[in-house]
C-alpha positions in Angstrom: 0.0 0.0 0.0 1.0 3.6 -1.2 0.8 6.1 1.6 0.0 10.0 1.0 1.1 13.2 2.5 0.4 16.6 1.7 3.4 18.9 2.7 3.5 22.7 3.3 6.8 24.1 2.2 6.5 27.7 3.8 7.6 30.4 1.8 9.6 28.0 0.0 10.4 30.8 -2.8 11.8 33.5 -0.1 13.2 31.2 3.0 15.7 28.8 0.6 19.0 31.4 1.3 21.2 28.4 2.2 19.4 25.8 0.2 17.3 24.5 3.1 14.8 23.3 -0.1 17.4 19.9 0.0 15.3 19.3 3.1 12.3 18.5 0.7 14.5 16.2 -1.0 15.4 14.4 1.6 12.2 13.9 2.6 10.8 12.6 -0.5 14.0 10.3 -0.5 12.9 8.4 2.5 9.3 8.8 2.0 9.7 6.2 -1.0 11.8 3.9 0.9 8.5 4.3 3.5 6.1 3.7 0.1 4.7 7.4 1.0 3.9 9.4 -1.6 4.6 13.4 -0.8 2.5 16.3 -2.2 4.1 18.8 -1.9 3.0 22.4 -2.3 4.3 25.5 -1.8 2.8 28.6 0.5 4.0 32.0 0.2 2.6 35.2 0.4 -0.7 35.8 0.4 -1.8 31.9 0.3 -4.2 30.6 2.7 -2.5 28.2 5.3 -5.5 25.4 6.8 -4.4 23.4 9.5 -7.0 20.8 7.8 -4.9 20.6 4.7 -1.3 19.8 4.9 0.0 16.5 7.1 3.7 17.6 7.1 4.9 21.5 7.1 8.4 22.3 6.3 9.6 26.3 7.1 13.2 27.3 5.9 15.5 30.2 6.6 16.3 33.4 5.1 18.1 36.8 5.3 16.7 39.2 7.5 15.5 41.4 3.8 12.9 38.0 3.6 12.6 36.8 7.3 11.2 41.0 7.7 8.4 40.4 4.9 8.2 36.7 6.1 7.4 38.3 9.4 4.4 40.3 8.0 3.1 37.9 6.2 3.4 35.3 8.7 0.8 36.9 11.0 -2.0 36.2 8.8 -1.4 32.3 9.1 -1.0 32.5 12.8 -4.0 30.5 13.9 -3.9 27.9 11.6 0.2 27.5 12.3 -0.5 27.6 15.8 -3.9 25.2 15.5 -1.6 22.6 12.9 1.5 22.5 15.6 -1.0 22.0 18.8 -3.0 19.5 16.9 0.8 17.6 16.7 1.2 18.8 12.9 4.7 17.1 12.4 7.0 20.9 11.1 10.3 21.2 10.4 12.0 24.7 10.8 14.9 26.1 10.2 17.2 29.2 11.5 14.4 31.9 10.4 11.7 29.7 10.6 12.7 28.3 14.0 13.1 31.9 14.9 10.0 33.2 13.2 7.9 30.1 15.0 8.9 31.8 18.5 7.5 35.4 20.0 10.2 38.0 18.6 13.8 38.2 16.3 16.0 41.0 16.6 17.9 41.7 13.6 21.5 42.8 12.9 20.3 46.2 12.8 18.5 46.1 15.8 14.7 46.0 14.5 12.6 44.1 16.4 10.2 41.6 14.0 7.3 39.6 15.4 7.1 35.9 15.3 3.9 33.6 15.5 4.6 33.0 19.4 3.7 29.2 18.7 7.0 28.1 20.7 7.6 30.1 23.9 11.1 30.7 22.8 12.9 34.6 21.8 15.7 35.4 19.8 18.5 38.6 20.4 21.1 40.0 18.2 24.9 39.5 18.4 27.1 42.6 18.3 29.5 41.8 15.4 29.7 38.7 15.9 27.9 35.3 13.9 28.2 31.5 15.0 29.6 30.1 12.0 30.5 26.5 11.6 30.8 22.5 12.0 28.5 21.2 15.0 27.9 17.9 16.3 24.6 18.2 18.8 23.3 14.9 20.8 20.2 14.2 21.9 19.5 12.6 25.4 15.9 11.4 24.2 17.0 9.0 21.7 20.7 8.8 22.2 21.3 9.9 18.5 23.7 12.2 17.5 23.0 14.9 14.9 25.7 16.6 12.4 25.2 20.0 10.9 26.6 23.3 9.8 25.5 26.5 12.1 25.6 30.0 10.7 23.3 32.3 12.4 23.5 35.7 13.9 20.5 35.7 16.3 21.1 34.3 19.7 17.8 32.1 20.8 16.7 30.8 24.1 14.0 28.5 24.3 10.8 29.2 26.7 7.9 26.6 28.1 7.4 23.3 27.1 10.2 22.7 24.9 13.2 21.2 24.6 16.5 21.0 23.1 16.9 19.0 20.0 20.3 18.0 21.3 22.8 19.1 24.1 26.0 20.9 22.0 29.2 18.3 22.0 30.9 21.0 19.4 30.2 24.4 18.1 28.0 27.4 19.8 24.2 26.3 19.5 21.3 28.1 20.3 22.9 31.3 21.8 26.5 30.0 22.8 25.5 30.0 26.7 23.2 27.2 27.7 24.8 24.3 25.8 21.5 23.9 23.7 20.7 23.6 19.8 17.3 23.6 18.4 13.8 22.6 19.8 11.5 19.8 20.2 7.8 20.7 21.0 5.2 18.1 20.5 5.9 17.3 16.8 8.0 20.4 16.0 11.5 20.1 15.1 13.6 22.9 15.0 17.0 23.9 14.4 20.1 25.9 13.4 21.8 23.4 10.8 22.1 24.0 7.4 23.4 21.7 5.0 20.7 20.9 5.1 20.1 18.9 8.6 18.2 15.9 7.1 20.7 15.1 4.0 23.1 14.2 7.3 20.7 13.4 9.9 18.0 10.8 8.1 16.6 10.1 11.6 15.1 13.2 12.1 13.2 12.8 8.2 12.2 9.4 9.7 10.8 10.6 12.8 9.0 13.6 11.1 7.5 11.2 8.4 6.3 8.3 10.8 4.9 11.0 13.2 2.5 12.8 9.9 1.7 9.0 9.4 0.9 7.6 13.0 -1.5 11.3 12.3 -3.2 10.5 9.2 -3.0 6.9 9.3 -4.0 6.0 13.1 -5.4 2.8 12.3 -2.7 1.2 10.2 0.2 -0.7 11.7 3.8 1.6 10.6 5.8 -0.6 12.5 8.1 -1.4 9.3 8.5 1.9 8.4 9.6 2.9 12.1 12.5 0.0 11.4 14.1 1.7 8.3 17.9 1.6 9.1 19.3 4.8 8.5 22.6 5.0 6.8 25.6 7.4 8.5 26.3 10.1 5.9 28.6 12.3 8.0 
């Protein structure tokens, strides 16, 4: 049996500055392996988002010229973001999504832009300064270890209910203080890594795909799927 998921790619023609869209590729790679077919479909400006619609949401990052009209925009879709994530919506976001998913972001030139305040986290601005590089994050849920590239400006500290994705073992993290990277609430995944996290990291793609199935599918047996060995491609 073929499986079916519609995906949300969120501003998929602004937030793709460090080709996060290899995230969508990834997770049509594995989806296949998991006979899933993914529809996916892009929502930018102006475009209704329904919570109703879309089993899988994916929300990359941006310069701070596209997370500012991202921002705007974003507001609009605020209830049906926030309705999709507490309804355990399986989303993926990325540096200006992760950001943009939280209450504020303060850019490099100091302006203040509003997020969805879905995830009780906040982001400040470094002075001169970005976290650029390698980063190797584990995560004491699972025991897995996750490989990425950071290269983010804003400084984050999660809020309420979530979590880390991992506990830094190298590199700076969430805000080079706390020893944190990313966020786990409910079925949100969020993070800092480019390169893009789930070419490296397949578990995550696997965990996000079973979770929008277990969703849709709450009847059928996705045991099998939940077994799919995941290569090491770090």
């Amino acid at each position: 049996m073929t499986y079916e998921l519609n995906v949300a790619h969120l501003y998929g023609d602004l937030m793709n500055t460090y080709g996060d869209v290899g995230n969508i590729l990834a997770l049509n790679y594995y989806a296949k392996q998991m006979d899933v077919h993914l529809n996916v479909n892009v929502v930018s400006l102006e475009d209704d988002f329904k919570a109703a619609d879309y089993d899988l949401a994916f929300f990359g990052g941006g310069q701070d010229f596209e997370q500012t009209i991202v921002s705007q925009d974003i507001q609009t879709k605020k209830a049906e973001l926030t309705k999709f994530i507490e309804s355990d919506g399986p989303l993926l976001a990325i540096c200006g999504g992760f950001q943009l998913l939280g209450h504020y972001y303060i850019g490099a030139d100091g302006e203040k832009l509003p997020g969805i305040g879905a995830l009780d986290h906040y982001t400040l601005a470094q002075d001169h300064n970005r976290f650029i590089g390698n980063i190797v994050i584990k995560n004491q849920e699972t025991g897995e270890t996750y490989h990425g590239f950071e290269n983010h400006q804003g400084r984050t500290f999660l809020g309420d209910g979530e979590r880390p994705l991992g506990n830094v073992v190298s590199g700076k993290g969430n805000n080079g203080e706390d020893g944190t990277e990313g966020a786990i609430y409910k079925n949100v995944y969020c993070s800092y890594f480019h390169g893009p996290i789930l070419t490296r990291n397949g578990d995550i793609a696997k965990h996000l795909l079973v979770a929008a199935l277990r969703r849709k599918y709450p009847d059928a047996d996705f045991s099998q799927q939940e077994a799919l060995p995941i290569p090491a491609t770090f």
